[in-house]
TORROFI-952172 format. One record per residue (C-alpha): residue number from 1; x negated, y negated, z. Coordinates in nm, 4 decimals, m for minus. Each point is the difference from the previous one (the first is absolute). Layout:
REM residues N
+-------+----------+----------+----------+
: gulum :        X :        Y :        Z :
+-------+----------+----------+----------+
:   NUM :        X :        Y :        Z :
...
+-------+----------+----------+----------+
REM end
This chain:
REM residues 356
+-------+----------+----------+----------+
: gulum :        X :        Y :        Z :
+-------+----------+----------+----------+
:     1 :  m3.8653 :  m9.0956 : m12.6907 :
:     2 :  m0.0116 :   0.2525 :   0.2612 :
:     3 :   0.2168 :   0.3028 :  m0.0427 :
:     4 :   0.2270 :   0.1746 :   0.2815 :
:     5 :  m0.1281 :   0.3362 :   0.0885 :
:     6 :   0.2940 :   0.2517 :  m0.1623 :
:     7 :   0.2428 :   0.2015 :   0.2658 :
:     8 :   0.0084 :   0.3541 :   0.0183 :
:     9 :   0.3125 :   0.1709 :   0.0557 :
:    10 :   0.3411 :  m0.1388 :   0.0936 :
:    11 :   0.1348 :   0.2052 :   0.3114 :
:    12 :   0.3234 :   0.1599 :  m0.0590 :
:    13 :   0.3708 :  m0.1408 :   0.0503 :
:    14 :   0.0032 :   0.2390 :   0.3468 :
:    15 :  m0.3404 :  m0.0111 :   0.0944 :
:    16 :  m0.0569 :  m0.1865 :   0.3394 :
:    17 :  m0.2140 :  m0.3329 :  m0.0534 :
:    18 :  m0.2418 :   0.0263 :   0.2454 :
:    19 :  m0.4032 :  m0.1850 :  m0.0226 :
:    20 :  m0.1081 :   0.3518 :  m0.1077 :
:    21 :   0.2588 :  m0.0102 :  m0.3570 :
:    22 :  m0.0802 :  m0.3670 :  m0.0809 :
:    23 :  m0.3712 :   0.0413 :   0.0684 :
:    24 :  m0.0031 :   0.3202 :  m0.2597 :
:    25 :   0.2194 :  m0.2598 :  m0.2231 :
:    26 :  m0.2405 :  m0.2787 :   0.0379 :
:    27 :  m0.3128 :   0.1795 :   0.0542 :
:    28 :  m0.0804 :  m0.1580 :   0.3071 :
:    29 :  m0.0311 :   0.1412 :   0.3377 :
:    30 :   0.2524 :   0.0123 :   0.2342 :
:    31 :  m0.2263 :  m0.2292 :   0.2487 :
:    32 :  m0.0185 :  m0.2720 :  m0.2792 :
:    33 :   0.3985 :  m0.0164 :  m0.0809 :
:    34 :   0.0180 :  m0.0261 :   0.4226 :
:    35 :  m0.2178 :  m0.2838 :   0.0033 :
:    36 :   0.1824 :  m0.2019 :  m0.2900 :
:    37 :   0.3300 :   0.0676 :   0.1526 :
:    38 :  m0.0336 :  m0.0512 :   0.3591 :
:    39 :  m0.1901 :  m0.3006 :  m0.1266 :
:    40 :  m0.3222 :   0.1461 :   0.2573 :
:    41 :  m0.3318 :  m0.1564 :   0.0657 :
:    42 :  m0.1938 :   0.1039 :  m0.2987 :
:    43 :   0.2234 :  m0.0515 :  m0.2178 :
:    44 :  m0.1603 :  m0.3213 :  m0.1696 :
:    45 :  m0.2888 :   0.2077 :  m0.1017 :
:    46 :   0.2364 :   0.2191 :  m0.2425 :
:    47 :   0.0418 :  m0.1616 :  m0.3461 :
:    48 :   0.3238 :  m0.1847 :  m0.0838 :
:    49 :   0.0977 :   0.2118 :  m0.3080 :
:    50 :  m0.0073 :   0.2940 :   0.2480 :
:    51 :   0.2180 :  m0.2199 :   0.2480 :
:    52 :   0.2269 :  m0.0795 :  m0.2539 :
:    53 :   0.0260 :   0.3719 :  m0.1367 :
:    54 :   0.0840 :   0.1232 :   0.3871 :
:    55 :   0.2598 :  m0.2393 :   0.0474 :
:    56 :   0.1628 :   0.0834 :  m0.3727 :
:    57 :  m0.0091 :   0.3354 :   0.0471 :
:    58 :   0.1033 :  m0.0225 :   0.3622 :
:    59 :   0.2893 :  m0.1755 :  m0.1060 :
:    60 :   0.0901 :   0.2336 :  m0.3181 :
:    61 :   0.0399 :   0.3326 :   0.2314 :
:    62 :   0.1663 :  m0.2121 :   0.2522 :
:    63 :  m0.2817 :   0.1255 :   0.2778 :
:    64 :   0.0995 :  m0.0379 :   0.3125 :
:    65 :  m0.2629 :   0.1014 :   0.2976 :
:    66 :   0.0688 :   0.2094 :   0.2884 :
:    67 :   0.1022 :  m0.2093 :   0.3070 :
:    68 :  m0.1032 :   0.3215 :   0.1909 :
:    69 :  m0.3281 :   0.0600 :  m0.1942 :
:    70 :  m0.0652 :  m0.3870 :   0.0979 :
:    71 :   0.0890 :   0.0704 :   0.3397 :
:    72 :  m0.1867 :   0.2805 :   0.0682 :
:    73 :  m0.2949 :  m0.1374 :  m0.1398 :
:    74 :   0.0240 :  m0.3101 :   0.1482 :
:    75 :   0.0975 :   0.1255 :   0.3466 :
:    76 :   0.2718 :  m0.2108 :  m0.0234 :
:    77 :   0.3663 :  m0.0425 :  m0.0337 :
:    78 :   0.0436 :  m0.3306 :  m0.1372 :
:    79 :   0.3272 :  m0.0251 :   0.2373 :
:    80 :   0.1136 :  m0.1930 :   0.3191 :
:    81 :   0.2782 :  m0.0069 :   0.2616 :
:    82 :   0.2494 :  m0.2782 :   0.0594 :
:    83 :   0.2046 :  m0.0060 :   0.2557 :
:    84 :   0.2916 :  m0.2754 :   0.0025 :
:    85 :   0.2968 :  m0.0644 :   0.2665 :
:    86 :   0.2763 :  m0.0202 :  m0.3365 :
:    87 :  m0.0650 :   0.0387 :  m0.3750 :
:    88 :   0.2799 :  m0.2263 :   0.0090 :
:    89 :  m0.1438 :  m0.2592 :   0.2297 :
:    90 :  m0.0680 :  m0.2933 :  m0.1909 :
:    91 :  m0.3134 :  m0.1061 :   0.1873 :
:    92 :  m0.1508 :   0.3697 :  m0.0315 :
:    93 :   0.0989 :  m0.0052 :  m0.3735 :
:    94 :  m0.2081 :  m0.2986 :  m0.1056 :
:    95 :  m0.3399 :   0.0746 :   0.2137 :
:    96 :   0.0850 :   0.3780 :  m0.1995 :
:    97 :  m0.0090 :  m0.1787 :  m0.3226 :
:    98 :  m0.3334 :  m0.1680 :   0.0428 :
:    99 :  m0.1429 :   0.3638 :   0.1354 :
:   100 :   0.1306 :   0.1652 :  m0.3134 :
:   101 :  m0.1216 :  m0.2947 :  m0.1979 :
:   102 :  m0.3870 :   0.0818 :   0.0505 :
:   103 :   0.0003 :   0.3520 :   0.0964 :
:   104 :   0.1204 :   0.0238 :  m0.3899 :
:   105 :  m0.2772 :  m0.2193 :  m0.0852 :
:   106 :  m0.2574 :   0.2364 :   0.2048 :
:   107 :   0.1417 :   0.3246 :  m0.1514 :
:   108 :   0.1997 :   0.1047 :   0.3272 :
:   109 :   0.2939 :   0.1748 :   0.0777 :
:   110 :   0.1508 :  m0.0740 :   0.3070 :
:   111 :   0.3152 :   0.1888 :   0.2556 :
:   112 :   0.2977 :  m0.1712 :   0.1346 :
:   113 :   0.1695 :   0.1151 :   0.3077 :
:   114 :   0.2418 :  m0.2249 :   0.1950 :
:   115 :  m0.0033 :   0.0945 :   0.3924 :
:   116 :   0.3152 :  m0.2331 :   0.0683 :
:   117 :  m0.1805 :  m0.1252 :   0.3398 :
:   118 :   0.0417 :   0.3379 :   0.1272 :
:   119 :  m0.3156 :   0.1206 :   0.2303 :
:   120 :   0.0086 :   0.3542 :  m0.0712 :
:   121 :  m0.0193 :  m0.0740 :  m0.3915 :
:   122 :  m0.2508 :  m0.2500 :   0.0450 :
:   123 :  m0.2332 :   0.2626 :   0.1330 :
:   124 :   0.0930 :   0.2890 :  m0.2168 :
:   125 :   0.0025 :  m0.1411 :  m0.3296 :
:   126 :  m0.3749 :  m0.1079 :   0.0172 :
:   127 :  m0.0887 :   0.3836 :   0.0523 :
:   128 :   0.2129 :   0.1247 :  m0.2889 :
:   129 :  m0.1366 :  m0.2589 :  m0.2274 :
:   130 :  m0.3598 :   0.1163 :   0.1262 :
:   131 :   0.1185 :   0.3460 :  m0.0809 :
:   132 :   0.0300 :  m0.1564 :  m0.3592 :
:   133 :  m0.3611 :  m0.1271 :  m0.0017 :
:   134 :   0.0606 :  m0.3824 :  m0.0226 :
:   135 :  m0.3245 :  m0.1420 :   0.0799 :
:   136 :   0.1277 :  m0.3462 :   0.2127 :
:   137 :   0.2747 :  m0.1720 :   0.1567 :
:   138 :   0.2101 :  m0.3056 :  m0.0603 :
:   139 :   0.2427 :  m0.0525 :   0.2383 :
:   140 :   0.2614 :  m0.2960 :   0.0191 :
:   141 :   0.2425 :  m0.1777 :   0.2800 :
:   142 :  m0.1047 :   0.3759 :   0.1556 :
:   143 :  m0.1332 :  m0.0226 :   0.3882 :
:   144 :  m0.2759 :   0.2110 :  m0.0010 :
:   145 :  m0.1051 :   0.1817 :   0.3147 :
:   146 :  m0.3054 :   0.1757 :  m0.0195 :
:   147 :  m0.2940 :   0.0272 :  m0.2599 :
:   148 :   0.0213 :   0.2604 :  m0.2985 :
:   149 :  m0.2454 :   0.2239 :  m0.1465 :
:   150 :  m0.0313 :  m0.2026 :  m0.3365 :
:   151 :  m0.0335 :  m0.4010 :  m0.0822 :
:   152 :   0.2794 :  m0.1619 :   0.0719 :
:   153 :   0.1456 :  m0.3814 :  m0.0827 :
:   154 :   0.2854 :  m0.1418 :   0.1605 :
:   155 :   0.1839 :  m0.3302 :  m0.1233 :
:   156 :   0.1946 :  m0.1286 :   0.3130 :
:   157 :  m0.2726 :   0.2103 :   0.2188 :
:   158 :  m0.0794 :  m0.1629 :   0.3367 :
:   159 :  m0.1674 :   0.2610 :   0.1736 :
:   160 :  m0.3411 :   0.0759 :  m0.0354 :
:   161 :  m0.0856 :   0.3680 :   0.0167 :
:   162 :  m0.3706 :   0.1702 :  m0.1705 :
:   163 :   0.0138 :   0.0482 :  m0.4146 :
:   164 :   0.3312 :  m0.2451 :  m0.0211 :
:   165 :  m0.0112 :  m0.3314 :  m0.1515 :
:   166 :   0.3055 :  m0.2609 :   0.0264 :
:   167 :   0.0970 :  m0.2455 :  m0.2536 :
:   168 :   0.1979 :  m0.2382 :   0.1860 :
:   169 :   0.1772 :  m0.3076 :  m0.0389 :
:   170 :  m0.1471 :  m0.3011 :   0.2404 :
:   171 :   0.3454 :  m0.0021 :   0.1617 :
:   172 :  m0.1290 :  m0.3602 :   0.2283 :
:   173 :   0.0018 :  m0.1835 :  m0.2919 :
:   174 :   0.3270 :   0.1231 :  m0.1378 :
:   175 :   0.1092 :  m0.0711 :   0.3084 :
:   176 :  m0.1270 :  m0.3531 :  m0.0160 :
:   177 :   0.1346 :  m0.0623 :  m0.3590 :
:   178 :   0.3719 :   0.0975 :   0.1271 :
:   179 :   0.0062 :  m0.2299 :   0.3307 :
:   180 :  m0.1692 :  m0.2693 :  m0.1001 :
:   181 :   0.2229 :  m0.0370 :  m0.3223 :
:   182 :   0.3159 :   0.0172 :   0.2298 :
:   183 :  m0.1478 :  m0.2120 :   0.2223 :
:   184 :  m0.0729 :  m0.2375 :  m0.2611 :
:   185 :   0.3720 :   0.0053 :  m0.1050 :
:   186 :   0.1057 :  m0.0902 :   0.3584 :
:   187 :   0.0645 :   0.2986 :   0.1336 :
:   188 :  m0.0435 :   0.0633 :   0.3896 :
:   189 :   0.2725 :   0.3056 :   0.0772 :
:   190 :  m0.1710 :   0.2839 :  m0.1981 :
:   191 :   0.1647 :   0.3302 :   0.0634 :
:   192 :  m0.2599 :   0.3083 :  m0.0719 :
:   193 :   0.0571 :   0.3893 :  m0.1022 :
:   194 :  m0.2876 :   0.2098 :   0.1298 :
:   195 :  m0.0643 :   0.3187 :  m0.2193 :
:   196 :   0.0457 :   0.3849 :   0.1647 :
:   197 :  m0.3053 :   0.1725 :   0.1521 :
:   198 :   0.0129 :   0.2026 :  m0.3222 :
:   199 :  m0.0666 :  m0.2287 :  m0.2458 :
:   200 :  m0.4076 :  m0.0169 :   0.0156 :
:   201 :   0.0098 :  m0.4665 :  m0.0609 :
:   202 :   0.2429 :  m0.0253 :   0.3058 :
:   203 :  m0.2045 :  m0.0380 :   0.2853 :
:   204 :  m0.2573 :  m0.2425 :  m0.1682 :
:   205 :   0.2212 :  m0.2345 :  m0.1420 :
:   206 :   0.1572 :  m0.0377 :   0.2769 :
:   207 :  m0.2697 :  m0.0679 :   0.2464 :
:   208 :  m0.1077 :  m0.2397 :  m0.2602 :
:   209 :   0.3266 :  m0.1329 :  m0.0372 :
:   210 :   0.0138 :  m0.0758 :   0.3618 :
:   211 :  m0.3236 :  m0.1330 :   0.0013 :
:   212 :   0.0432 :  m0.2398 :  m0.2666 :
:   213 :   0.3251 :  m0.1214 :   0.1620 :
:   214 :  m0.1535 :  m0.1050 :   0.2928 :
:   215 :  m0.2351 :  m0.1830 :  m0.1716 :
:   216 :   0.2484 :  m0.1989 :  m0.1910 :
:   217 :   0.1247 :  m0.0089 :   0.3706 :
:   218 :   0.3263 :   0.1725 :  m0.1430 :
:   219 :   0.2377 :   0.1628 :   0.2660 :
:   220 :   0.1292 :   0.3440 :  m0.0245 :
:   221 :   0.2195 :   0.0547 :   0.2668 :
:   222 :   0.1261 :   0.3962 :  m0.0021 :
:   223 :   0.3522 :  m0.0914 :  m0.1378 :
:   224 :  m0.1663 :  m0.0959 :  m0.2709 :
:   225 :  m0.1402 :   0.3140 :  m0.1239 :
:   226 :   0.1109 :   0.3788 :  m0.1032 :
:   227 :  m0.1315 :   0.3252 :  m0.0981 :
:   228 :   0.0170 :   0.1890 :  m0.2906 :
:   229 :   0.0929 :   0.3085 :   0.0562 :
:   230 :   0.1062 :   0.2256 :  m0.2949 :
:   231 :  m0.2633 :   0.1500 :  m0.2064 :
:   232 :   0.1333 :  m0.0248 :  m0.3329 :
:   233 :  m0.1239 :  m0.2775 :  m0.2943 :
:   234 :   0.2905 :  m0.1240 :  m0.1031 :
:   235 :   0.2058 :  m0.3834 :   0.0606 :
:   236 :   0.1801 :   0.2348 :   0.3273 :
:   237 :  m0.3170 :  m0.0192 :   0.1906 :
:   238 :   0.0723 :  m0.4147 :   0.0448 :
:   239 :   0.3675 :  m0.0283 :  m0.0019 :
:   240 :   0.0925 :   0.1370 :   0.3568 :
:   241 :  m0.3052 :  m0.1144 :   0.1658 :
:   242 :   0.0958 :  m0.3876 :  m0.1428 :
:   243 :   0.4055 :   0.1017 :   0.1259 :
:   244 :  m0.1605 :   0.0512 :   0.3522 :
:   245 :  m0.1909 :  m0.3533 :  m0.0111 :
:   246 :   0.3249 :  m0.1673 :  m0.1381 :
:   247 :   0.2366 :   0.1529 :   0.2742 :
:   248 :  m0.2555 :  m0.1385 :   0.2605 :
:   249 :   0.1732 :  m0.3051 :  m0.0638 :
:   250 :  m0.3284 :  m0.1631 :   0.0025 :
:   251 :  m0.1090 :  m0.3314 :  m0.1676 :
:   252 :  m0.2580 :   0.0512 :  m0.2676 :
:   253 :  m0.1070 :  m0.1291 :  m0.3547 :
:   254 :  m0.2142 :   0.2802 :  m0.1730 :
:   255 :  m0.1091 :   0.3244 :   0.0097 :
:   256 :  m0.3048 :   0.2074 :  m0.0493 :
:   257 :   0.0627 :   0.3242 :  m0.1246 :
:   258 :  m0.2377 :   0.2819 :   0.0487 :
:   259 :   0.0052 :   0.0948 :  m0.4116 :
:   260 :   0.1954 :  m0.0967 :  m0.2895 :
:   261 :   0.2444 :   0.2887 :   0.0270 :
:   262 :   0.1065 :  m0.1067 :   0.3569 :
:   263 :   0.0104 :  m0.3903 :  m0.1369 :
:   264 :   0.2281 :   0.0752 :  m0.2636 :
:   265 :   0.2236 :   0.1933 :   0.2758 :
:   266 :  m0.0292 :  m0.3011 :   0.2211 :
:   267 :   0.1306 :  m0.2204 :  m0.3194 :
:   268 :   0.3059 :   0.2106 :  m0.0482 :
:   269 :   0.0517 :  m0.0261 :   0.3858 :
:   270 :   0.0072 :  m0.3490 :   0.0038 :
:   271 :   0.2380 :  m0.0491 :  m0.2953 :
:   272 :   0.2427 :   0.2775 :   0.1849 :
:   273 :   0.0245 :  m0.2637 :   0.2707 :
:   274 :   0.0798 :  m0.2764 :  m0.2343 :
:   275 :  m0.3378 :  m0.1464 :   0.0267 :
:   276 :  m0.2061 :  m0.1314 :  m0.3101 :
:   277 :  m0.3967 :   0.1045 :  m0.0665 :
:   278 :  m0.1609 :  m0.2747 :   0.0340 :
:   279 :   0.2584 :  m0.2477 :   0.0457 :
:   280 :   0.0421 :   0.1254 :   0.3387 :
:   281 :  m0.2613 :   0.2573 :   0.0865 :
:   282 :  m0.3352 :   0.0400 :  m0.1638 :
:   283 :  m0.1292 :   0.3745 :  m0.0829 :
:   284 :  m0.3337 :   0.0826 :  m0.0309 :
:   285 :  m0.1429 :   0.3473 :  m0.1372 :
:   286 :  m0.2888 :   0.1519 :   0.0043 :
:   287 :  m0.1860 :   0.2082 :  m0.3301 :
:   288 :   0.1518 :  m0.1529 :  m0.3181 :
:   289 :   0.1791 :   0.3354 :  m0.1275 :
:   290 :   0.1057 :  m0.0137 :  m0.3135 :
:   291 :   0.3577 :  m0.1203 :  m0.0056 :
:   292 :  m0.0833 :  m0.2506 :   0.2503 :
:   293 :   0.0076 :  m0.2416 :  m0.2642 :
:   294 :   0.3347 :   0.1171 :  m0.1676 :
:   295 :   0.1805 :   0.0229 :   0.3424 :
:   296 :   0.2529 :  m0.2850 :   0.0719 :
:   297 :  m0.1511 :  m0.2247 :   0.1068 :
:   298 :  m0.3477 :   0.1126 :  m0.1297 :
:   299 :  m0.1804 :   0.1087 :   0.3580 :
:   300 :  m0.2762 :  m0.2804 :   0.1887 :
:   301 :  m0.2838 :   0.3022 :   0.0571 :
:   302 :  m0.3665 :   0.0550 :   0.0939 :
:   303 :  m0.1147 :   0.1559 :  m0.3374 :
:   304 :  m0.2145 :   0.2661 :   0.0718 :
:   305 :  m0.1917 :   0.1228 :  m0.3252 :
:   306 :   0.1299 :   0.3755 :   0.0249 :
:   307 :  m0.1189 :   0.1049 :  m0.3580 :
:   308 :  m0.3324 :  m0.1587 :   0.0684 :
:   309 :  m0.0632 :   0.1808 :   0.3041 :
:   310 :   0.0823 :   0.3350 :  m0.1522 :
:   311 :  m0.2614 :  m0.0523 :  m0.2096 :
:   312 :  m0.2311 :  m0.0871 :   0.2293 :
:   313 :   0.1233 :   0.2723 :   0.2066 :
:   314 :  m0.0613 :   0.2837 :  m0.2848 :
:   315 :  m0.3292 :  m0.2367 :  m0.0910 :
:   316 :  m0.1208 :   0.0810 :   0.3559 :
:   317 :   0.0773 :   0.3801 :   0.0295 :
:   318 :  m0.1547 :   0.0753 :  m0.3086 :
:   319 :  m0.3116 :  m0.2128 :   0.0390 :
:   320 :  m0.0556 :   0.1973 :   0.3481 :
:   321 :   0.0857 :   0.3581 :  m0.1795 :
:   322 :  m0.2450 :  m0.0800 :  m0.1869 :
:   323 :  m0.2806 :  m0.0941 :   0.2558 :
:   324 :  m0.0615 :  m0.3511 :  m0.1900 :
:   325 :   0.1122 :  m0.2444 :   0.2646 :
:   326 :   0.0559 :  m0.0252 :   0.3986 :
:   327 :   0.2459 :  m0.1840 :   0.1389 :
:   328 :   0.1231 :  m0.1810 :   0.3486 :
:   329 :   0.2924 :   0.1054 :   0.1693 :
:   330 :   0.2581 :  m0.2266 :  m0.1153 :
:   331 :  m0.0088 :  m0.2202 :  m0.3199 :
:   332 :   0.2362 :  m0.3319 :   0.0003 :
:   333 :   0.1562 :  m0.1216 :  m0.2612 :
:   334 :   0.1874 :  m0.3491 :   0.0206 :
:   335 :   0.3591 :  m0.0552 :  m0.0377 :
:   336 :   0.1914 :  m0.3063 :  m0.1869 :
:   337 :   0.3066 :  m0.1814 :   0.1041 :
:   338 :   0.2616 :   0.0074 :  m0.2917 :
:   339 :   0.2824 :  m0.2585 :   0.0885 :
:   340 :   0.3360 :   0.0630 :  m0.1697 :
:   341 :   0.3482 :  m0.0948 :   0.0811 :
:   342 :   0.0619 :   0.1535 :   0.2902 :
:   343 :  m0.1482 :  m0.2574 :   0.2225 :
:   344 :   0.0422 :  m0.3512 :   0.0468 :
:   345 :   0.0624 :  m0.3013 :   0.2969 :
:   346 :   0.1791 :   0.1211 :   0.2879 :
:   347 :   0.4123 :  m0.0128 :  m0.0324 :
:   348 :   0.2110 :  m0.0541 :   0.2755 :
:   349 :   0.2388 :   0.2860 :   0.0934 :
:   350 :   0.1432 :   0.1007 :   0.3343 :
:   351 :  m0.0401 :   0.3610 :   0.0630 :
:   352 :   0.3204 :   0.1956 :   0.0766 :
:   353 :  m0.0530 :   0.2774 :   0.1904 :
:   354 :   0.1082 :   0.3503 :  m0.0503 :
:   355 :   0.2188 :   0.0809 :  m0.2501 :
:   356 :   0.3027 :   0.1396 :   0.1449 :
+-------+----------+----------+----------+
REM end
């Protein structure tokens, strides 16, 4: 039976734990107890009563190791920057979870800073978080508008700019999941919220919104659409834009909202008027937030996998920090169509103008 090499001194109560005290306590080297605790290349050719006496006596002294030593040694930081519109945007707040879900996983800190759409912040806070070393960039919903000096992802990114990859949703098929599943409910009067400039998704899903609708050879006379114009990420951003379409006094059986937030707006809207969702108008959303399924009535949407492209996001930056993979431009990821309550056949209402 093989018998555990004996340890020399215990360090004292005050003494800093450091590789230095438990090598003296193990007799080791310092290099050896690195190796077993950063689990290093190597490491398999140490013995596994050794192993086991690193990690015991790691654990005993409660050794922790110096981020800074690491970093210094390393060249690195172990850090990176996101930037988000709102840390209380709902959309922002699941991609972040699926970011913070693997950098944890990969041993990396990252830095929040919410630029509320504002330009000046949006180029400022990428230069004080360089000032803090982060070594990449994950920026989401934020319209980027030149190249940066580090790796950067963007989820939502549509423009394509050296050292910046996109993870984007393949808005023409979302597009094509929402219209063809009103269409196939009977509905031919579709009014349609187009997203502000701000918002990096407008543009393209509305082009492909367009596009799709003529295909389905759907009309969409001007009367029959409205811009968001607030830049907030709350139900507000839907409820006067679907007051203007209402006061048009024109004739239509579902709506399209730009997100979630502005559907559930657009709900509230309708009932104001007396009108029932989807009794009488249909509302469509667009990302699956989380209490899209808890609203009432739980919210039609285009189901974009937020969490999962976080992840892929974080996936992506850290894979090109670390020089193991290239990567195109933009990467796709498909969307899903989630039907709920809030659509059905078309009603029959009159519209009734203005309110006075």
């Amino acid at each position: 039976m093989a018998t555990r090499k004996k340890t020399g001194v215990a360090p004292q109560p005050d003494q800093p734990i450091s590789l230095r005290t438990l090598g003296e306590y193990l007799d080791l080297s310092p290099a050896t107890i690195s190796l077993v605790l950063n689990n290093a290349p190597g490491v398999r050719s140490i013995p596994q009563d050794t192993r086991d006496r690193v990690i015991e006596a790691a654990a005993k002294f409660d050794y922790r190791p110096s981020f800074y030593a690491r970093s210094l040694r390393k060249r690195q930081t172990f850090s990176v920057g996101v930037l988000v519109p709102d840390l209380n945007d709902h959309y922002a707040a699941q991609v972040l979870a699926g970011v913070e879900e693997y950098l944890i996983e990969e041993g990396y800190f990252y830095l929040t800073a919410s630029h509320r759409r504002k330009p000046d912040l949006i180029e400022e806070y990428p230069r004080l978080l360089m000032d803090r070393s982060v070594e990449g960039f994950i920026l989401i919903d934020t319209v980027l508008e030149h190249s940066m000096k580090l790796p950067v992802v963007c989820v939502a990114g549509h423009r394509s700019f050296e050292g910046v990859t996109n993870v984007v949703l393949d808005q023409r098929r979302g597009a094509e999941l929402a219209l063809r599943h009103l269409v196939q409910l009977g509905h031919r009067r579709i009014a349609f919220m187009r997203g502000g400039s701000h918002s990096s998704d407008a543009d393209d899903r509305w082009e492909c919104l367009m596009t799709v609708a003529r295909d389905l050879k759907i009309e969409v006379p001007e009367e029959l659409t409205v811009q968001l114009k607030l830049k907030i990420s709350t139900p507000e951003l839907g409820f006067a834009p679907a007051n203007e379409l209402l006061d048009r006094g024109v004739d239509f059986t579902a709506i399209v909202c730009y997100n979630d937030e502005s559907a559930i707006g657009a709900i509230r809207a309708c009932m104001d008027r007396g009108l029932r969702v989807p009794e009488d108008i249909s509302v469509v959303g667009f990302d699956d937030i989380q209490s899209a399924a808890f609203h009432n009535p739980s919210l039609t949407t285009i189901r974009q996998p937020l969490n999962q492209m976080g992840v892929v996001a974080a996936r992506i930056l850290l894979q090109r920090i670390r020089g193991q993979a290239s990567f195109p431009d933009s990467v796709p990821i498909l969307p899903e169509l989630v039907v709920r309550e809030s659509t059905g056949a078309p009603g029959v209402w009159r519209p009734r103008g203005k309110r006075s």
